[in-house]
C-alpha positions in Angstrom: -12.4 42.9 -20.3 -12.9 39.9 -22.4 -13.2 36.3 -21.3 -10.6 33.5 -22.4 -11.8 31.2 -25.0 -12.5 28.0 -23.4 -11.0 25.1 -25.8 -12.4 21.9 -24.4 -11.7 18.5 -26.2 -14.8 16.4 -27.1 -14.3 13.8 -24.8 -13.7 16.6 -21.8 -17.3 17.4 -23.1 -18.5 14.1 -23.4 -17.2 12.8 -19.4 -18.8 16.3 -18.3 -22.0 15.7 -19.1 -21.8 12.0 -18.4 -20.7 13.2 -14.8 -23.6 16.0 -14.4 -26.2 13.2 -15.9 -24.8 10.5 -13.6 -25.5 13.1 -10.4 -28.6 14.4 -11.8 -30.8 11.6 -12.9 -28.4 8.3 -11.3 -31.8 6.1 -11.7 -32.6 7.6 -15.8 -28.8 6.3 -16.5 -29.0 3.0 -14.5 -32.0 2.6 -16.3 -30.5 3.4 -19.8 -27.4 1.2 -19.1 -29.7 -1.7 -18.3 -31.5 -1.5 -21.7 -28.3 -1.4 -23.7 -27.4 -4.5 -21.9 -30.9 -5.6 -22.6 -31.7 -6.3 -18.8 -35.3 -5.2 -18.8 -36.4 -6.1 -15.7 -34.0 -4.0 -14.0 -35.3 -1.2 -16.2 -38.0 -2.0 -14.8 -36.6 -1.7 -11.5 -34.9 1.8 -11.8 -37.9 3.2 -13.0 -40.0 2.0 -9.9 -37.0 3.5 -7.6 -37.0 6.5 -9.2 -41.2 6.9 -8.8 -40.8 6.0 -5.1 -37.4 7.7 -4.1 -37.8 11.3 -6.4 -41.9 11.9 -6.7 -41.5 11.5 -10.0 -45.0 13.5 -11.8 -46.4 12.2 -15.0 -44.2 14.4 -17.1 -40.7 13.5 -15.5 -41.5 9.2 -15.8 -42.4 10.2 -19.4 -39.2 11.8 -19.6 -37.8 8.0 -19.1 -39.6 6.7 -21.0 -38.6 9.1 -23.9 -34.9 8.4 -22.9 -35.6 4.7 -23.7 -37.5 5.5 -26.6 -34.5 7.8 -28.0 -31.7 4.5 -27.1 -34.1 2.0 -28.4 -37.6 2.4 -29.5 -38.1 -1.2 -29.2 -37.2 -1.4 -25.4 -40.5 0.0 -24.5 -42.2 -3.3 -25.3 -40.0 -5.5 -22.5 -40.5 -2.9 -20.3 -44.0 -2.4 -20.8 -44.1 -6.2 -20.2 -42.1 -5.7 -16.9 -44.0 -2.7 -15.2 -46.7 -3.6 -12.5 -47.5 -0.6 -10.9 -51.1 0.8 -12.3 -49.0 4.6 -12.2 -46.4 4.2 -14.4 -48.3 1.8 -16.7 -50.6 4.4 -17.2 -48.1 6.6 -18.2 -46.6 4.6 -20.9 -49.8 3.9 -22.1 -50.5 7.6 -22.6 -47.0 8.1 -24.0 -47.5 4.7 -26.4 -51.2 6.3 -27.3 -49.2 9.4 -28.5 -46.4 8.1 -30.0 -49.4 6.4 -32.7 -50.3 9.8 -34.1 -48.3 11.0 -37.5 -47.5 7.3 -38.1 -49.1 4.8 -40.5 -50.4 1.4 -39.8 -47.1 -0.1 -41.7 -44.5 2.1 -39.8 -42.4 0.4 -37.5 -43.0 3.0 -35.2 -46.7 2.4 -35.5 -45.8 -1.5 -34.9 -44.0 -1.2 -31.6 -46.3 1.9 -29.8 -49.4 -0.6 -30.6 -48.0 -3.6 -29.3 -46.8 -1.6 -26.0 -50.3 -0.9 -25.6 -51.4 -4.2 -26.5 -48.6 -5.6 -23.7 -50.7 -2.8 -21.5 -54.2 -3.8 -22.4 -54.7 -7.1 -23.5 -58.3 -6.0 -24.6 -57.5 -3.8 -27.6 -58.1 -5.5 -30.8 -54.9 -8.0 -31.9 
């Protein structure tokens, strides 16, 4: 017995996994949504709901992180800016201390993980 062939348009695609991401991970897309409107602070504040209200580990806040990395690199600046708890500062910073490696001092890239971790620690060299 064979199975049917599924033909499913793109945007049946598209508002599935929109629906399954909006169940899944409500605070990652708040989060996301914020940034493209360019409302940091509230980021901010999905982030920090997420850390209290799922556990999040190290490796899942990274995971946001990446997320706002991948919808705008830049964003992680503002937000490092915005984040108070010691946790998921340390996180970033770890992420932003990674994200230097493979990329040369001229790189934009390079540019925006160092100033996230200048945002972080005020005490690395300018």
């Amino acid at each position: 017995m064979s199975l049917p062939e599924l033909k499913l348009s793109e945007s049946e695609v598209a508002s599935y996994i929109n629906s399954r991401l909006v169940a899944d991970y409500p605070q990652k897309v708040a989060m996301l949504q914020a940034i493209v409107n360019g409302d940091f602070e509230e980021a901010v504040k999905h982030i920090e709901s997420a850390i209290e209200e799922e556990s999040l580990d190290d490796v899942e806040l990274a995971g946001f992180f990446l997320d706002a990395e991948g919808l705008l690199l830049e964003s992680l600046v503002p937000i490092a800016e915005f984040l108070s708890d010691e946790y998921s500062r340390g996180v970033l910073y770890e992420f932003a201390s990674g994200g230097l490696e493979g990329y040369e001092e001229t790189d934009p890239e390079y540019l925006v993980y160092k100033k996230v971790l200048e945002t972080l620690d005020p005490e690395i060299e300018q």
